[in-house]
PQR file with spaces between the fields and no chain letter, atoms N, CA, C, O and H, PARSE charges and radii, in Angstrom:
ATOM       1  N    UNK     1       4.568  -25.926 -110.540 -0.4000 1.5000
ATOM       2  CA   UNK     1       4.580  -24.666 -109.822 -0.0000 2.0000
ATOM       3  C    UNK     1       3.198  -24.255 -109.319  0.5500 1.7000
ATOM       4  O    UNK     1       2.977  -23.705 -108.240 -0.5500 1.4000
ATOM       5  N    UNK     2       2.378  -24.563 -110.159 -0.4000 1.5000
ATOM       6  CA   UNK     2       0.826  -23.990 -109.488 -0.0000 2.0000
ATOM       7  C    UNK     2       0.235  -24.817 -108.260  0.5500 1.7000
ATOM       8  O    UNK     2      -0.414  -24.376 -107.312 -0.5500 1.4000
ATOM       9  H    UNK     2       2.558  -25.009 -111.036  0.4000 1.0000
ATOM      10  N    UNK     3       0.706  -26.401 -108.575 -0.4000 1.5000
ATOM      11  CA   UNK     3       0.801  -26.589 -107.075 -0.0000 2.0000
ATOM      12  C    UNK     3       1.164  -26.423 -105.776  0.5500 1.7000
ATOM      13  O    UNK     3       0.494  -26.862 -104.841 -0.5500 1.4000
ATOM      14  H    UNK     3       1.233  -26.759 -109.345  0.4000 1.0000
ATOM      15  N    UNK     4       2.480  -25.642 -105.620 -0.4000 1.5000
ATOM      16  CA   UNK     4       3.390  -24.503 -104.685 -0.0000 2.0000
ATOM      17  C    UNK     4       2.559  -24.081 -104.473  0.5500 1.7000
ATOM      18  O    UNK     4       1.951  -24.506 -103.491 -0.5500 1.4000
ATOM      19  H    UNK     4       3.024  -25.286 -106.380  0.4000 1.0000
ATOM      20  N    UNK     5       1.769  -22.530 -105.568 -0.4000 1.5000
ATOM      21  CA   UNK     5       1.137  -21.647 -104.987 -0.0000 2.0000
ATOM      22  C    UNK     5      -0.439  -21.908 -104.117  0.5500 1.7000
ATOM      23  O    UNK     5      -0.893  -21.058 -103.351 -0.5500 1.4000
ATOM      24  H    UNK     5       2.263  -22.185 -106.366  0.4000 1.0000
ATOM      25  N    UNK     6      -1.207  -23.377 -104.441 -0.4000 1.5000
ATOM      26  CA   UNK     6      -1.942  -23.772 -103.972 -0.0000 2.0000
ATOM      27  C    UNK     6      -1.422  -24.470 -102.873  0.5500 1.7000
ATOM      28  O    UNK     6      -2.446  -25.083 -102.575 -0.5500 1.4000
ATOM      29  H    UNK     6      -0.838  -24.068 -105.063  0.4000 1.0000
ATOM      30  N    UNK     7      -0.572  -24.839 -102.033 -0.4000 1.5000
ATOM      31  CA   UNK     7      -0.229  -25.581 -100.810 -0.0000 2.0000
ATOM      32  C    UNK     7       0.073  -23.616 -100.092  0.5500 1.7000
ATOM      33  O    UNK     7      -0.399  -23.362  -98.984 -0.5500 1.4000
ATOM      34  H    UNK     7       0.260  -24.341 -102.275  0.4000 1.0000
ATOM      35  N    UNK     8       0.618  -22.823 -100.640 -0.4000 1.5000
ATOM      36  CA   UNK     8       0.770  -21.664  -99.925 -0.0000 2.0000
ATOM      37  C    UNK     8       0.050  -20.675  -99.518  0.5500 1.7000
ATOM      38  O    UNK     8       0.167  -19.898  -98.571 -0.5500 1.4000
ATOM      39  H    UNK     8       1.002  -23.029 -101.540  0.4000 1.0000
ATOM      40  N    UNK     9      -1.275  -20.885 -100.955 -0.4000 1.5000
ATOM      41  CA   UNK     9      -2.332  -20.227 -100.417 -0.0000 2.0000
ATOM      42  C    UNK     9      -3.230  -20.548  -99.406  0.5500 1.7000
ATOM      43  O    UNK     9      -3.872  -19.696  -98.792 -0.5500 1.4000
ATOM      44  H    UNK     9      -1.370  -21.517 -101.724  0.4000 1.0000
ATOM      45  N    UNK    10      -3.316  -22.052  -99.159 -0.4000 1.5000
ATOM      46  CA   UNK    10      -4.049  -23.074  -98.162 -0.0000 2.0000
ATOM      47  C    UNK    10      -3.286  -22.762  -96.865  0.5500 1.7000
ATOM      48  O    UNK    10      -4.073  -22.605  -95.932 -0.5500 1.4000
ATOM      49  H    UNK    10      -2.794  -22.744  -99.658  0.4000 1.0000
ATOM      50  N    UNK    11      -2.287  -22.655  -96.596 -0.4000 1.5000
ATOM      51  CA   UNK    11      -1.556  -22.539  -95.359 -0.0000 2.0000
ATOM      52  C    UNK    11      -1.621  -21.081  -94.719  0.5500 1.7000
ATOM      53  O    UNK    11      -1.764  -20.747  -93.543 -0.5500 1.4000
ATOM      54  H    UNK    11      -1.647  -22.782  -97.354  0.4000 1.0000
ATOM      55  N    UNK    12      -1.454  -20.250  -95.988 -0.4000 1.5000
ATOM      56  CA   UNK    12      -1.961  -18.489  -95.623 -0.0000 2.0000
ATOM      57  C    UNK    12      -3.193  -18.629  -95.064  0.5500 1.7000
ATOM      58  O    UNK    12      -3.411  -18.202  -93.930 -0.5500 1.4000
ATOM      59  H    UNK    12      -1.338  -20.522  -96.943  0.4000 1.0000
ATOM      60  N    UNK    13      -4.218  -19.296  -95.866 -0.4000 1.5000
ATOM      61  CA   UNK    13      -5.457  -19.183  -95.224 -0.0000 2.0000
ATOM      62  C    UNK    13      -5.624  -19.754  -94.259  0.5500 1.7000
ATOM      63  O    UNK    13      -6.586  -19.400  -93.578 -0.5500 1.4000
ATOM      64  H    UNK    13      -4.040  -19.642  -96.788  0.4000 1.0000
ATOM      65  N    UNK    14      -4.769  -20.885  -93.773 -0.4000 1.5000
ATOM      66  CA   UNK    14      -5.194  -21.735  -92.616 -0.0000 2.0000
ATOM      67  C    UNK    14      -4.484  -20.305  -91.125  0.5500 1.7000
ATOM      68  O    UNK    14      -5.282  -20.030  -90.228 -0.5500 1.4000
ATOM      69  H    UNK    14      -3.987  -21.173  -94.326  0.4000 1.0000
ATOM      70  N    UNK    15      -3.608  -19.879  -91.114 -0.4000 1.5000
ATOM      71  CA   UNK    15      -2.862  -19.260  -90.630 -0.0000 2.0000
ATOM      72  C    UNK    15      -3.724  -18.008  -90.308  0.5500 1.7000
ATOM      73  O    UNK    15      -3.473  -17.545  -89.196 -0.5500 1.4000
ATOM      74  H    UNK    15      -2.960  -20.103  -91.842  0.4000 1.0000
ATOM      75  N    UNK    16      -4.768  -17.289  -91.075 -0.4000 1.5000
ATOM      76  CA   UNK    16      -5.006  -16.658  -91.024 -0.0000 2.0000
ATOM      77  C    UNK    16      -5.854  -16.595  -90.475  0.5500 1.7000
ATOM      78  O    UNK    16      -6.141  -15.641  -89.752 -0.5500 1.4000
ATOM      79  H    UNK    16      -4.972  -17.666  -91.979  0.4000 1.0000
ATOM      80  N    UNK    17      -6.906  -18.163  -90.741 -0.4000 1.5000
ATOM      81  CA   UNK    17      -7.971  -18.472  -89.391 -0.0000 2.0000
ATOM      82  C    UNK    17      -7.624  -18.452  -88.101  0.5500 1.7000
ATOM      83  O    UNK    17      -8.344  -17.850  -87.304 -0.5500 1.4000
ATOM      84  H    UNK    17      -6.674  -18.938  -91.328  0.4000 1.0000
ATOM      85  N    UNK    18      -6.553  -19.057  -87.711 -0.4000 1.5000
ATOM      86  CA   UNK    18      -5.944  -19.311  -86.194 -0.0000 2.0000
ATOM      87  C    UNK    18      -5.684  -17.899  -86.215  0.5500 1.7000
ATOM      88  O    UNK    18      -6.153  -17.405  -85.190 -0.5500 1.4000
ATOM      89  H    UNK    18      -5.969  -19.547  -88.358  0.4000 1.0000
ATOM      90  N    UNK    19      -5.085  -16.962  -87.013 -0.4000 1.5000
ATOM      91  CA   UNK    19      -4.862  -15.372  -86.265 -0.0000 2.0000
ATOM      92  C    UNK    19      -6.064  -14.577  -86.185  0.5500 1.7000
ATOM      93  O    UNK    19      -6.031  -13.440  -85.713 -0.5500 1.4000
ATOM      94  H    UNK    19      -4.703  -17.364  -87.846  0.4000 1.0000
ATOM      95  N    UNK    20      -7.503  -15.298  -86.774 -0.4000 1.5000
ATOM      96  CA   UNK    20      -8.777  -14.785  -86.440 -0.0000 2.0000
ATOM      97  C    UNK    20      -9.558  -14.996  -85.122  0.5500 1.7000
ATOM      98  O    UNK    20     -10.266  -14.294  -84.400 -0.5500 1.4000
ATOM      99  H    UNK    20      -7.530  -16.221  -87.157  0.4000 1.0000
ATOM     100  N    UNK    21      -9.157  -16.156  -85.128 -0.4000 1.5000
ATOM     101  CA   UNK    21      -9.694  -17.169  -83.935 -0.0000 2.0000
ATOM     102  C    UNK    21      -9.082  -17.001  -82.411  0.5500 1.7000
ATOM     103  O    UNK    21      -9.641  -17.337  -81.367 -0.5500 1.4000
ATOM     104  H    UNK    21      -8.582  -16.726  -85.715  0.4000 1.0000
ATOM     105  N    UNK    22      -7.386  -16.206  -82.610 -0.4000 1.5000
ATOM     106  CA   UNK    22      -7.374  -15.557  -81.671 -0.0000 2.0000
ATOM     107  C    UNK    22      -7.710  -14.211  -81.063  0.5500 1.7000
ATOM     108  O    UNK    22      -7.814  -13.841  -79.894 -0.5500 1.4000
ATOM     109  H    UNK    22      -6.932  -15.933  -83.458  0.4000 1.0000
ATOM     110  N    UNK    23      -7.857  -13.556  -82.305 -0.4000 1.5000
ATOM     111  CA   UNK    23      -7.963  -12.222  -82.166 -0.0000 2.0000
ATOM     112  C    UNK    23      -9.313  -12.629  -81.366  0.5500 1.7000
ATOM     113  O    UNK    23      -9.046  -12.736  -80.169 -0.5500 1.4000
ATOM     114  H    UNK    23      -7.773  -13.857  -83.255  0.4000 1.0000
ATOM     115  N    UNK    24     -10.592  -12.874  -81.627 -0.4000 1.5000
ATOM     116  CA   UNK    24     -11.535  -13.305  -81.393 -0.0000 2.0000
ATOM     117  C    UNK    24     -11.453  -13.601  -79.782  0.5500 1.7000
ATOM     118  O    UNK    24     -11.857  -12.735  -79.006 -0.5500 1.4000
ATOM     119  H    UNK    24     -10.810  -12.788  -82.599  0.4000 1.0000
ATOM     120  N    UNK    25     -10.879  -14.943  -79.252 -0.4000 1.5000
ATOM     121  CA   UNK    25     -10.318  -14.913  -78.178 -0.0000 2.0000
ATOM     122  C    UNK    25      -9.957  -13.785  -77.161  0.5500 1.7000
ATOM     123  O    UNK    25     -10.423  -13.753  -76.022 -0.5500 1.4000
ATOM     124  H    UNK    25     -10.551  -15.646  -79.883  0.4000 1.0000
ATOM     125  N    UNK    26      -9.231  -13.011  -77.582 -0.4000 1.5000
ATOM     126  CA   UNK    26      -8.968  -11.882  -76.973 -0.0000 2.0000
ATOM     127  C    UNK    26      -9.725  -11.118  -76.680  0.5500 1.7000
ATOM     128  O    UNK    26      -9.887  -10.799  -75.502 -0.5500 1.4000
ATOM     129  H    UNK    26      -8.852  -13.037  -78.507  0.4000 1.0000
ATOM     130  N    UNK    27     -10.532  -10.509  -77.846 -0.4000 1.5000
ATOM     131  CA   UNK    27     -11.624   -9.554  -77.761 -0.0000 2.0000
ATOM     132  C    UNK    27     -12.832   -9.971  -76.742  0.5500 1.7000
ATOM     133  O    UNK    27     -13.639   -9.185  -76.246 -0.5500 1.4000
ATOM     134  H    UNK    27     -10.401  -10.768  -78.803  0.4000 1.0000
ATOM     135  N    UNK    28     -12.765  -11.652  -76.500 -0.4000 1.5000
ATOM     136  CA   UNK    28     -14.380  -11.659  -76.560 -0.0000 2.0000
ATOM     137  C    UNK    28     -14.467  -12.441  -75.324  0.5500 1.7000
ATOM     138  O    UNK    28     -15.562  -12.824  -74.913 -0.5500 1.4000
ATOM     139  H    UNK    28     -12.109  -12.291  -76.902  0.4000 1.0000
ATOM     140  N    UNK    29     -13.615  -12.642  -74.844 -0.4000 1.5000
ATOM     141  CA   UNK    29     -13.359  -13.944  -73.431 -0.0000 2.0000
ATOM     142  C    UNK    29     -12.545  -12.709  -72.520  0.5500 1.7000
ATOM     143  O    UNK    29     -11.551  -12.018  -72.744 -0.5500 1.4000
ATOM     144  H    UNK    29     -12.725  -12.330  -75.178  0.4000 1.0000
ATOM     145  N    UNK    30     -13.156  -12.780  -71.800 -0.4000 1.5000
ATOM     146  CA   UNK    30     -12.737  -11.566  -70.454 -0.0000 2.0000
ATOM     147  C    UNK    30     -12.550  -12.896  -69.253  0.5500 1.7000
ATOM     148  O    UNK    30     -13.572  -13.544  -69.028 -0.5500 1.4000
ATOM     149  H    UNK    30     -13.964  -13.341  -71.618  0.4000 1.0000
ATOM     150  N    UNK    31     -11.397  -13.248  -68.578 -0.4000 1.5000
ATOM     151  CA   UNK    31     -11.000  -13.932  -67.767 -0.0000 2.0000
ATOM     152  C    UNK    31     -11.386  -13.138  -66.138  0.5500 1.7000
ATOM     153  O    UNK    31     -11.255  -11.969  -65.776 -0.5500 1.4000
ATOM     154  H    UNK    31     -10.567  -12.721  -68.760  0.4000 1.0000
ATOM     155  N    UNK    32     -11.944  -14.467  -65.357 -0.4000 1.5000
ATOM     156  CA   UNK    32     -12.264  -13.724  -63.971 -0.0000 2.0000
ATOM     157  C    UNK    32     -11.367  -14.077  -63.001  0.5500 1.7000
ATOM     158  O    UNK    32     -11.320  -15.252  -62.637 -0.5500 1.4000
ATOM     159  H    UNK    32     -12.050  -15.417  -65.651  0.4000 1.0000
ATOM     160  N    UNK    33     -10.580  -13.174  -62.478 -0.4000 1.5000
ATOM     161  CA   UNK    33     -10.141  -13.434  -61.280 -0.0000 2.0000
ATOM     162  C    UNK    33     -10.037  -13.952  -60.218  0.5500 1.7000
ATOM     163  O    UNK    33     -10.852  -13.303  -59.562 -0.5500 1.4000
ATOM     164  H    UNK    33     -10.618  -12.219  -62.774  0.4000 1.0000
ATOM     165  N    UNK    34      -9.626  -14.649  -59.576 -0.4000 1.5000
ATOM     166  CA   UNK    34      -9.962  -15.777  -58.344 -0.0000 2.0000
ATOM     167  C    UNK    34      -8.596  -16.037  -57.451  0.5500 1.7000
ATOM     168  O    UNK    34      -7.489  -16.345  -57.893 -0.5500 1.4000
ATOM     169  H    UNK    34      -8.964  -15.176  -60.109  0.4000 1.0000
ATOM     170  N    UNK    35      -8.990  -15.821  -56.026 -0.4000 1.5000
ATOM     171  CA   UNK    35      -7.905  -16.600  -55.483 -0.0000 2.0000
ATOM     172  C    UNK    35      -7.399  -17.973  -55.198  0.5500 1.7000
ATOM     173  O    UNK    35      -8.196  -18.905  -55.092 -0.5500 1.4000
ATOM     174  H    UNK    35      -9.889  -15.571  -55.667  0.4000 1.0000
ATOM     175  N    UNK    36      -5.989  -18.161  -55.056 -0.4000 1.5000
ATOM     176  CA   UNK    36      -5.919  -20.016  -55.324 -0.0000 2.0000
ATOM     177  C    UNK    36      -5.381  -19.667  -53.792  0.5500 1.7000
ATOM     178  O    UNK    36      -4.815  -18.691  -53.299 -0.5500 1.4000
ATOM     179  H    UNK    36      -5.342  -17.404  -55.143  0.4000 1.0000
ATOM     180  N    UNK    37      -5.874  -21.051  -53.243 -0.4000 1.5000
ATOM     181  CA   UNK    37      -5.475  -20.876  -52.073 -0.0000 2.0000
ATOM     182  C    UNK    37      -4.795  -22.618  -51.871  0.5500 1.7000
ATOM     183  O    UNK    37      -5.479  -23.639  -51.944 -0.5500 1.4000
ATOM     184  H    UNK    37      -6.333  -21.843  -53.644  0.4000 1.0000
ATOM     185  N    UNK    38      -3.577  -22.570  -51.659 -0.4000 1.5000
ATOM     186  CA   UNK    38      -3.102  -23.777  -51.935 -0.0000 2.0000
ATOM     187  C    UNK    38      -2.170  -24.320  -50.221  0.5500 1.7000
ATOM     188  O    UNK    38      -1.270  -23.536  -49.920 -0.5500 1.4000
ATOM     189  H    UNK    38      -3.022  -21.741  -51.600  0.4000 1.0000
ATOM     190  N    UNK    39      -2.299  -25.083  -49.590 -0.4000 1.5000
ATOM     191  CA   UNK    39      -1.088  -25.858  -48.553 -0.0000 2.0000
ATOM     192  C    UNK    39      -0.067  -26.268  -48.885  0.5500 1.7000
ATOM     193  O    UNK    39       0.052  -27.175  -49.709 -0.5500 1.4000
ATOM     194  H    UNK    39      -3.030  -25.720  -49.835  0.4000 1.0000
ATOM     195  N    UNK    40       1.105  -25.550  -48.179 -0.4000 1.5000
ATOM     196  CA   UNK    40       2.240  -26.258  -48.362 -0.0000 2.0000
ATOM     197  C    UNK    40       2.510  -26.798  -46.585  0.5500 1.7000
ATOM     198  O    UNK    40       2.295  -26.330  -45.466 -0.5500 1.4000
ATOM     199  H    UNK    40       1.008  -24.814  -47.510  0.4000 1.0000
ATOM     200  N    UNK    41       3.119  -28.088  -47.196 -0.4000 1.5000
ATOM     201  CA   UNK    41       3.286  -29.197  -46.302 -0.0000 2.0000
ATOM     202  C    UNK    41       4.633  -28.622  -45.235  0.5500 1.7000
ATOM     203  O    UNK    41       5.762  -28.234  -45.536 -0.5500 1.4000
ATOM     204  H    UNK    41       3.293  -28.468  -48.104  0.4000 1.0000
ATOM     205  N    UNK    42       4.267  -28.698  -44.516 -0.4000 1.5000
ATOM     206  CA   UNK    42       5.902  -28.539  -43.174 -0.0000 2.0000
ATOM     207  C    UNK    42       6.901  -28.887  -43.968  0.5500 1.7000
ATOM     208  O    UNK    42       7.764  -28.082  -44.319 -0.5500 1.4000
ATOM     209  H    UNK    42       3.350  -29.013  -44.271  0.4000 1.0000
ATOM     210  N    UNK    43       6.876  -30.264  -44.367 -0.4000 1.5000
ATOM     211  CA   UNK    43       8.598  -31.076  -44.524 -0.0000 2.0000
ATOM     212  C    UNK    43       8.623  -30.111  -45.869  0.5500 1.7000
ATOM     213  O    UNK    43       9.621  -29.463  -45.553 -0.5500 1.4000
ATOM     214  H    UNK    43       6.175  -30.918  -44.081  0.4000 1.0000
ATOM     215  N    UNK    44       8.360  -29.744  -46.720 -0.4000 1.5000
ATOM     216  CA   UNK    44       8.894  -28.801  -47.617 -0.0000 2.0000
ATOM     217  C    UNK    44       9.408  -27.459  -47.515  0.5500 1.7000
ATOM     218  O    UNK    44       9.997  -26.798  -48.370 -0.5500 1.4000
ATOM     219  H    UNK    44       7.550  -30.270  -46.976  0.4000 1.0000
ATOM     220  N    UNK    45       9.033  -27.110  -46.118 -0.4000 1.5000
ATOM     221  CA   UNK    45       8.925  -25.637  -45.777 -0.0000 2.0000
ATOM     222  C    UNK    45      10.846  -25.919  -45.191  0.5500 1.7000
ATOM     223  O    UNK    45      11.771  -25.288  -45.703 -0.5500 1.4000
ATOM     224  H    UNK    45       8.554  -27.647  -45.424  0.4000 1.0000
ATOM     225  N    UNK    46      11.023  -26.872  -44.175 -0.4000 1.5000
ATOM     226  CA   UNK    46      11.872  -26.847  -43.736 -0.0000 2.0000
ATOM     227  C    UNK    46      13.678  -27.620  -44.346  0.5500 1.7000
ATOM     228  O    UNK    46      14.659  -27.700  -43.606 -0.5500 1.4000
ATOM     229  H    UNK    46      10.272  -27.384  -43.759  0.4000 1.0000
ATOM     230  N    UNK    47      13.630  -28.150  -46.064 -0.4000 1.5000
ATOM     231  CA   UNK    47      14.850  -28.734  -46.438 -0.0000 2.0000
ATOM     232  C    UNK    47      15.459  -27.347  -46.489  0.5500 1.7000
ATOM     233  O    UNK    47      16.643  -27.203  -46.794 -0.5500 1.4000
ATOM     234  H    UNK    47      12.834  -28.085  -46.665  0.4000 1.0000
């Protein structure tokens, strides 16, 4: 049994990094805006 609670506490903690690491993400990475400017081909325009 104490091995259970050590595979559960390892996974809480692993879990808890990735929900740090995003929070982090969020807070701290501000995404910039840009236009995409992309061609579409005739023969697609017209099936």
């Amino acid at each position: 049994m104490p091995s259970l609670f050590r595979f559960l506490f390892t996974v809480g903690v692993l879990v808890g990094l990735v929900y740090v690491a995003m929070l982090a993400l969020v807070t701290f990475v501000t995404p910039e805006p840009h236009e995409i400017v992309q061609t579409v081909p005739a023969s697609r325009l017209n099936k």
